[in-house]
PyMOL Python script that loads the backbone (N, CA, C, O; Angstrom):
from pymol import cmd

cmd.read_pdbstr("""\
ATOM      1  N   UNK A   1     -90.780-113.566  78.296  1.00  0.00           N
ATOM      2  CA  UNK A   1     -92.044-112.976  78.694  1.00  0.00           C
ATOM      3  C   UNK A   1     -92.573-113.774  79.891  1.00  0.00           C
ATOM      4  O   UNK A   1     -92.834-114.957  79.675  1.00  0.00           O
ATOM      5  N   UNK A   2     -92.795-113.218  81.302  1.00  0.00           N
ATOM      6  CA  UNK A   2     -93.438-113.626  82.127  1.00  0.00           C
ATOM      7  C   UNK A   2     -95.224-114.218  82.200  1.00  0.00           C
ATOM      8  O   UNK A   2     -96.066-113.644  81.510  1.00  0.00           O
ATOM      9  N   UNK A   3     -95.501-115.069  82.856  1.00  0.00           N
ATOM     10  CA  UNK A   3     -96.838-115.285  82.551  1.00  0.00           C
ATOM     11  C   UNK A   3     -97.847-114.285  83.069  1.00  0.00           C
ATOM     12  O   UNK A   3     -99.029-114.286  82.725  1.00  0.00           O
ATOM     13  N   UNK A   4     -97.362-113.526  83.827  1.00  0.00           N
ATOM     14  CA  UNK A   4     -98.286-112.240  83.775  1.00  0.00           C
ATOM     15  C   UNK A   4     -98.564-111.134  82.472  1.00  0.00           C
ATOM     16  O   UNK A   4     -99.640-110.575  82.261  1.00  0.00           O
ATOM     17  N   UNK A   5     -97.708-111.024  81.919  1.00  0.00           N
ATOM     18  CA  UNK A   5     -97.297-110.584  80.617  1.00  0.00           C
ATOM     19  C   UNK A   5     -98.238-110.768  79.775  1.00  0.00           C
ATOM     20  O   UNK A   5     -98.970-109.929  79.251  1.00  0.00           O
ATOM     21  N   UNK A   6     -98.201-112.287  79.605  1.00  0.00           N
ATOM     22  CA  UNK A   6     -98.699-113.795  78.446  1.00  0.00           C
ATOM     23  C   UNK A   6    -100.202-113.359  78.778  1.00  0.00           C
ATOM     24  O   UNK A   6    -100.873-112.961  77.826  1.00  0.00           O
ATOM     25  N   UNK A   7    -100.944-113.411  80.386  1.00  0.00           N
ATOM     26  CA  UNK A   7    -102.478-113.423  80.634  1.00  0.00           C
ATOM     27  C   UNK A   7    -102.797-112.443  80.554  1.00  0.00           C
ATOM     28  O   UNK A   7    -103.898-112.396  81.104  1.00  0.00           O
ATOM     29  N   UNK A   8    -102.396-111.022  79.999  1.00  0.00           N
ATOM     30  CA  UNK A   8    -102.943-110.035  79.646  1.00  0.00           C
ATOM     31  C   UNK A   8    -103.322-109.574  78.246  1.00  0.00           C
ATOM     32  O   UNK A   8    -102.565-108.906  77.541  1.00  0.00           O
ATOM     33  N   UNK A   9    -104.657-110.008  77.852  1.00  0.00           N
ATOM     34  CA  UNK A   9    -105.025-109.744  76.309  1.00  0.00           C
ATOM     35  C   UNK A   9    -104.489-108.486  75.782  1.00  0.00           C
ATOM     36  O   UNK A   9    -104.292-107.747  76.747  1.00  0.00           O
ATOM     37  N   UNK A  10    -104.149-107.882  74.632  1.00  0.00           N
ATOM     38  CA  UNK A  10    -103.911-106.360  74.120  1.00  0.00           C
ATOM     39  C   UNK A  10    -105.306-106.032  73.700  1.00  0.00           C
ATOM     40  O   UNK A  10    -105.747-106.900  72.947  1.00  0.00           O
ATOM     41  N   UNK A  11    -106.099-105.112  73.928  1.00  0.00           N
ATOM     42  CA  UNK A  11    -107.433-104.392  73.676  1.00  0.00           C
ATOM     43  C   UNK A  11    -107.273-103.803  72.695  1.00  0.00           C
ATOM     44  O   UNK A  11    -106.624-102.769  72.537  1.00  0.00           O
ATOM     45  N   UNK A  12    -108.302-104.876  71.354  1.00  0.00           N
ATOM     46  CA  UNK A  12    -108.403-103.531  70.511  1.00  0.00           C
ATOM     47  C   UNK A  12    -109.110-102.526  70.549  1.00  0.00           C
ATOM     48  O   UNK A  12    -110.204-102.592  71.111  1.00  0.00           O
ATOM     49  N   UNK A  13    -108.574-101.087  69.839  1.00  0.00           N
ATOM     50  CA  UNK A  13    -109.037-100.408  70.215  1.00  0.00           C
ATOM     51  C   UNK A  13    -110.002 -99.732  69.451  1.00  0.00           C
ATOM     52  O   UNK A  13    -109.987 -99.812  68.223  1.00  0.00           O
ATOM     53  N   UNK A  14    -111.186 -98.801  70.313  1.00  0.00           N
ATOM     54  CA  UNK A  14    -112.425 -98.635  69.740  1.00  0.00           C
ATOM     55  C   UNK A  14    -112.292 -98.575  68.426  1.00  0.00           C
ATOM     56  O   UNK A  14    -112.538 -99.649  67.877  1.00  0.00           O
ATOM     57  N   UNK A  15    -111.982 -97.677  67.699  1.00  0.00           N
ATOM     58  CA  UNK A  15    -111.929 -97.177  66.395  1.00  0.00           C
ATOM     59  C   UNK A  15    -111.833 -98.175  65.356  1.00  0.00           C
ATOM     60  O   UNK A  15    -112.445 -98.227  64.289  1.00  0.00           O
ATOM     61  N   UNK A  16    -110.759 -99.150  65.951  1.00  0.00           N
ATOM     62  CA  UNK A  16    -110.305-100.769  64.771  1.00  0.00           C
ATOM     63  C   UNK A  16    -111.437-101.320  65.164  1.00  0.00           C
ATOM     64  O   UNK A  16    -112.080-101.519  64.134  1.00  0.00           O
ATOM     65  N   UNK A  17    -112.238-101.795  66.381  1.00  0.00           N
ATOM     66  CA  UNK A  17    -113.975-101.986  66.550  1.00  0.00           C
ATOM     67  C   UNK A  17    -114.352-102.222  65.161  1.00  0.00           C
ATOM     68  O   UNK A  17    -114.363-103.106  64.304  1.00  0.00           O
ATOM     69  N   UNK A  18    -114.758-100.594  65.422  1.00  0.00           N
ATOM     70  CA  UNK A  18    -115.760-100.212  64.686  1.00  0.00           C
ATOM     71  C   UNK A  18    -115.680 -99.877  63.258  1.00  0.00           C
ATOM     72  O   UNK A  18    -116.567 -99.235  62.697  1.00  0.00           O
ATOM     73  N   UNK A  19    -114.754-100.253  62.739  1.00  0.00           N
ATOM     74  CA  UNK A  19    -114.370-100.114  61.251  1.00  0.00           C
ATOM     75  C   UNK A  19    -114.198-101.486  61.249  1.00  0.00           C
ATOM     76  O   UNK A  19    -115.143-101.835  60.541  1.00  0.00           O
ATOM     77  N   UNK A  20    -113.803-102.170  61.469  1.00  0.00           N
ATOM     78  CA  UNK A  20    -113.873-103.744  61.053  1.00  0.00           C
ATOM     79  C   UNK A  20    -115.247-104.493  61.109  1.00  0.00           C
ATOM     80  O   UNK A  20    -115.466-105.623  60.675  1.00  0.00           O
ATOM     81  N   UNK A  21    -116.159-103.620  61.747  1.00  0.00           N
ATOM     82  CA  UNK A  21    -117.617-104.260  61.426  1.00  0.00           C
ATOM     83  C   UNK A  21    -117.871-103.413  60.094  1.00  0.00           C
ATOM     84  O   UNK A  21    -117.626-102.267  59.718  1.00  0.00           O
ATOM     85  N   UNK A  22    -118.595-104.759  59.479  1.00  0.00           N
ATOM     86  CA  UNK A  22    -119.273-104.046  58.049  1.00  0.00           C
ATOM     87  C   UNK A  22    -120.601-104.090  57.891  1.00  0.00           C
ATOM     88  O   UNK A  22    -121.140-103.816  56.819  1.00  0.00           O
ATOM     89  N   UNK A  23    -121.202-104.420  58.892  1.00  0.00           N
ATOM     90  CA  UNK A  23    -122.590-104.065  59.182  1.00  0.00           C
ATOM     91  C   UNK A  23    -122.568-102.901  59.180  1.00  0.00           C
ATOM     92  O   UNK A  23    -122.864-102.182  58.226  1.00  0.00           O
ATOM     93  N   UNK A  24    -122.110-102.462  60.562  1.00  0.00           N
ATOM     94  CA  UNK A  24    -122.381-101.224  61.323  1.00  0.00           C
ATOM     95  C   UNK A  24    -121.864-100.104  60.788  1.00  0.00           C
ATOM     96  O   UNK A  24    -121.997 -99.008  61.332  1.00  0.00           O
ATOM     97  N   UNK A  25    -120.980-100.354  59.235  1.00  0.00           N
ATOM     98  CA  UNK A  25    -120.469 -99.410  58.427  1.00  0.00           C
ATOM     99  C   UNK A  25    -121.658 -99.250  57.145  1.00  0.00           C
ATOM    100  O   UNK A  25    -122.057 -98.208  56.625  1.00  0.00           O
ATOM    101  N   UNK A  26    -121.977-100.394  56.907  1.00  0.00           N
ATOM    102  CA  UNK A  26    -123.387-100.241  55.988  1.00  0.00           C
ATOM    103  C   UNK A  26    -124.357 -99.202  56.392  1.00  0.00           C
ATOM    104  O   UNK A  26    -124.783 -98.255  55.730  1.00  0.00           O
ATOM    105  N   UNK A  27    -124.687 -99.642  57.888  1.00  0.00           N
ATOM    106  CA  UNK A  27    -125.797 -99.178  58.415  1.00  0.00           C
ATOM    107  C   UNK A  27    -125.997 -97.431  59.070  1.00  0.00           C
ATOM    108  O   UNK A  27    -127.013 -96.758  59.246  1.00  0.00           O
ATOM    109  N   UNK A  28    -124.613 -97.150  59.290  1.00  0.00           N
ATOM    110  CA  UNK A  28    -123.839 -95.630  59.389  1.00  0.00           C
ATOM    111  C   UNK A  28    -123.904 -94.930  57.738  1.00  0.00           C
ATOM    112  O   UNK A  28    -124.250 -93.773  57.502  1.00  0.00           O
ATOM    113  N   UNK A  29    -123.447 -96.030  56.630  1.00  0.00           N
ATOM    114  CA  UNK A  29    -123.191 -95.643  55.327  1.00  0.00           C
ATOM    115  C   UNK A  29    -124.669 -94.620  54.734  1.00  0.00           C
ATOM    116  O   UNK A  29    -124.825 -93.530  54.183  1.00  0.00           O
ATOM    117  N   UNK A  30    -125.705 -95.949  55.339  1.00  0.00           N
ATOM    118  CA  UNK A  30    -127.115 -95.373  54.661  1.00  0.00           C
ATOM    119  C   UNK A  30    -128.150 -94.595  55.365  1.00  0.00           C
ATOM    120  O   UNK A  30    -129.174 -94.108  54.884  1.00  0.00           O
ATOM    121  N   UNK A  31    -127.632 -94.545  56.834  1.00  0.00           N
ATOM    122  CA  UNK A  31    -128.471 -93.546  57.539  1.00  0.00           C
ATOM    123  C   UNK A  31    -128.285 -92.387  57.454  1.00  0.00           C
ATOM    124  O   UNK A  31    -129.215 -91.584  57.542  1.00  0.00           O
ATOM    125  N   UNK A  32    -126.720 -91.940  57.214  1.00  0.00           N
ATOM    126  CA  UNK A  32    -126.063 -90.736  57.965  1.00  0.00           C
ATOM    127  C   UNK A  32    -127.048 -89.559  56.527  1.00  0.00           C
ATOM    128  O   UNK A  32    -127.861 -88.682  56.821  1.00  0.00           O
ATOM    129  N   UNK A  33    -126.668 -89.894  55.233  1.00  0.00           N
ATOM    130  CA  UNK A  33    -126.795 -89.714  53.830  1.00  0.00           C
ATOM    131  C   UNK A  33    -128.523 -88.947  53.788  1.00  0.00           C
ATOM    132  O   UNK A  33    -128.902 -87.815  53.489  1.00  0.00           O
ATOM    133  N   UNK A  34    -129.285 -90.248  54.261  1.00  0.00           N
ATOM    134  CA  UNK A  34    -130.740 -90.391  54.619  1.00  0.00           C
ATOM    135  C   UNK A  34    -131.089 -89.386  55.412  1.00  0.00           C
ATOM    136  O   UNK A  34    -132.043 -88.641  55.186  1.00  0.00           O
ATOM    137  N   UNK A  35    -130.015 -89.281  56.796  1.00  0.00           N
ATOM    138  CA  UNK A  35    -130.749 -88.317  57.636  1.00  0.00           C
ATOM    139  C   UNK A  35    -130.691 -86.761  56.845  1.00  0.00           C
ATOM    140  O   UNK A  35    -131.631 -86.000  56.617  1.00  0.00           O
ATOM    141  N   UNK A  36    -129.463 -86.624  56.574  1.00  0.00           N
ATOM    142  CA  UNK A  36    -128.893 -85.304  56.091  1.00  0.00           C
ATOM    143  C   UNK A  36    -129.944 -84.762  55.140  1.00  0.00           C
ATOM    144  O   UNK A  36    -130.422 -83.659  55.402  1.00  0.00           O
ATOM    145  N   UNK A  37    -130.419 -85.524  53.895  1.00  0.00           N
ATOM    146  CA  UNK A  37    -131.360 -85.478  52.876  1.00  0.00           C
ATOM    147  C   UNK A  37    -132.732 -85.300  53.439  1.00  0.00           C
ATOM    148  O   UNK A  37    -133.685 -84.856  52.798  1.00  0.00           O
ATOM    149  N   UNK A  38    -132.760 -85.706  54.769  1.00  0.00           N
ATOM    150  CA  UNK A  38    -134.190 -85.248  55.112  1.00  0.00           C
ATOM    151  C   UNK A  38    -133.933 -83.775  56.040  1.00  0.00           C
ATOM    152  O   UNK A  38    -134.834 -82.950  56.192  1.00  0.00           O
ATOM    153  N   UNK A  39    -133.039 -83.673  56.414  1.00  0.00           N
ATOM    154  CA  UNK A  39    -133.406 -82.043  56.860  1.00  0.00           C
ATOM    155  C   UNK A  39    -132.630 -81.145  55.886  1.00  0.00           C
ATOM    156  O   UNK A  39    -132.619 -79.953  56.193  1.00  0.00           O
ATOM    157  N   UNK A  40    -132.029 -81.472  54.852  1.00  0.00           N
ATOM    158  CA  UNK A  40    -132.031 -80.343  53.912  1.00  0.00           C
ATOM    159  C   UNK A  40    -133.439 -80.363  53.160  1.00  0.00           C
ATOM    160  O   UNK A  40    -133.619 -79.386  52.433  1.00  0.00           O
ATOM    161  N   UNK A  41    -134.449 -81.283  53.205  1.00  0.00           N
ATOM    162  CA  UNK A  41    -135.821 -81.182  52.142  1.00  0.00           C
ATOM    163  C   UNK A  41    -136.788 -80.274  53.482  1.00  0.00           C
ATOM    164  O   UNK A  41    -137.672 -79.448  53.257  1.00  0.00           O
ATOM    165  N   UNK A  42    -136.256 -80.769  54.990  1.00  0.00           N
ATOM    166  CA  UNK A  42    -137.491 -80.203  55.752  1.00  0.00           C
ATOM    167  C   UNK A  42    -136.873 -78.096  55.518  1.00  0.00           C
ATOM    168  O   UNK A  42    -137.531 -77.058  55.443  1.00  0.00           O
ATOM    169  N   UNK A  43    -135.471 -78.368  55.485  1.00  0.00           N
ATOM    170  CA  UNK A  43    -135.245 -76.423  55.763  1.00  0.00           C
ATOM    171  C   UNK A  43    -135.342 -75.893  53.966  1.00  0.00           C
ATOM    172  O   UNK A  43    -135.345 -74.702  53.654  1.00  0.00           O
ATOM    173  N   UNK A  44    -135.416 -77.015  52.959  1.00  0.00           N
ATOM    174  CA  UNK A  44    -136.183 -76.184  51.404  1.00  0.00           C
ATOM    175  C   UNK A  44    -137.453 -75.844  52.043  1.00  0.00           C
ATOM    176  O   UNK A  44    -137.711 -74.668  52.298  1.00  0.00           O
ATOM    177  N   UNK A  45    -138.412 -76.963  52.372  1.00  0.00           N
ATOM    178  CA  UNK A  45    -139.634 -76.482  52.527  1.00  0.00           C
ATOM    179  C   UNK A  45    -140.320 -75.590  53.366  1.00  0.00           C
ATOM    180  O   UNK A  45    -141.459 -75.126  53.425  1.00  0.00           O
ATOM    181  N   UNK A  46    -139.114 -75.481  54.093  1.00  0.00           N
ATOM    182  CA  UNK A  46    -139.511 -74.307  55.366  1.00  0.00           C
ATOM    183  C   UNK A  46    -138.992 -72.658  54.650  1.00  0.00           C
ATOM    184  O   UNK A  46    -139.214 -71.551  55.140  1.00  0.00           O
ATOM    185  N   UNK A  47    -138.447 -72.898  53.698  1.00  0.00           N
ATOM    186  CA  UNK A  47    -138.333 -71.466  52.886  1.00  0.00           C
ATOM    187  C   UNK A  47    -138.931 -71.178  52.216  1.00  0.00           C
ATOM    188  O   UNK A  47    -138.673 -70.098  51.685  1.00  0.00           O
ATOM    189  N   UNK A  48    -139.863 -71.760  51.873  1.00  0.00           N
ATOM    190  CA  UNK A  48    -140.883 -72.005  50.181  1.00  0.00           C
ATOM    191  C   UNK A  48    -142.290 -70.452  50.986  1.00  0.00           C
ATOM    192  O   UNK A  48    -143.194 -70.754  51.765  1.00  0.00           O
ATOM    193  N   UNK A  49    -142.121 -69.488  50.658  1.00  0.00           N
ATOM    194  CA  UNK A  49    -143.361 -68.876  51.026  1.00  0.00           C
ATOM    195  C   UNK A  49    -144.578 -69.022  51.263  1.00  0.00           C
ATOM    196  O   UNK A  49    -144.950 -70.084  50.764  1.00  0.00           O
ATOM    197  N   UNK A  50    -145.499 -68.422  51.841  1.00  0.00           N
ATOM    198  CA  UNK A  50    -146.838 -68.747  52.028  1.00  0.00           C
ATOM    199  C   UNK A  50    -148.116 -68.606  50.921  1.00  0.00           C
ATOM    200  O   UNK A  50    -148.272 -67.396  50.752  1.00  0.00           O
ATOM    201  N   UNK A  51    -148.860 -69.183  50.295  1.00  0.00           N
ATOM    202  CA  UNK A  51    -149.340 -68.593  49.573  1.00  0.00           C
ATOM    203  C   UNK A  51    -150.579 -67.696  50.009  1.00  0.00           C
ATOM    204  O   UNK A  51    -151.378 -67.910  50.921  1.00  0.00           O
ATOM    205  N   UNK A  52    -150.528 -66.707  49.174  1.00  0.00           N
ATOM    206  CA  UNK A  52    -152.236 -65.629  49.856  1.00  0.00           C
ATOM    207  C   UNK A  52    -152.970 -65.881  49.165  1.00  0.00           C
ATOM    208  O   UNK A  52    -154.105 -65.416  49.272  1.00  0.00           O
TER     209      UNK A  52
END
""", "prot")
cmd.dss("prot")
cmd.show_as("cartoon", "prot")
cmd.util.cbc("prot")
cmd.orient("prot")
């Protein structure tokens, strides 16, 4: 292996990133769940009729 070879890091890549953080998998874990649960409660309540 030449030393040009040797001084070139291999890039990991995005995806191995971002799955090897376990923060940012926590923090994806409990938002995504959270968000979803709030616009299925905002489109129940947007069906609920008017009362007269």
């Amino acid at each position: 292996m030449s030393d040009a070879e040797r001084a070139v890091p291999d890039r990991i890549p995005f995806m191995q990133r971002l799955l090897d953080n376990p923060f940012l998998l926590l923090f994806i874990g409990v938002t995504v769940p959270t968000v979803f649960y709030i616009l299925w409660g905002v489109m129940e309540l947007t069906q609920i009729p008017i009362a007269k």
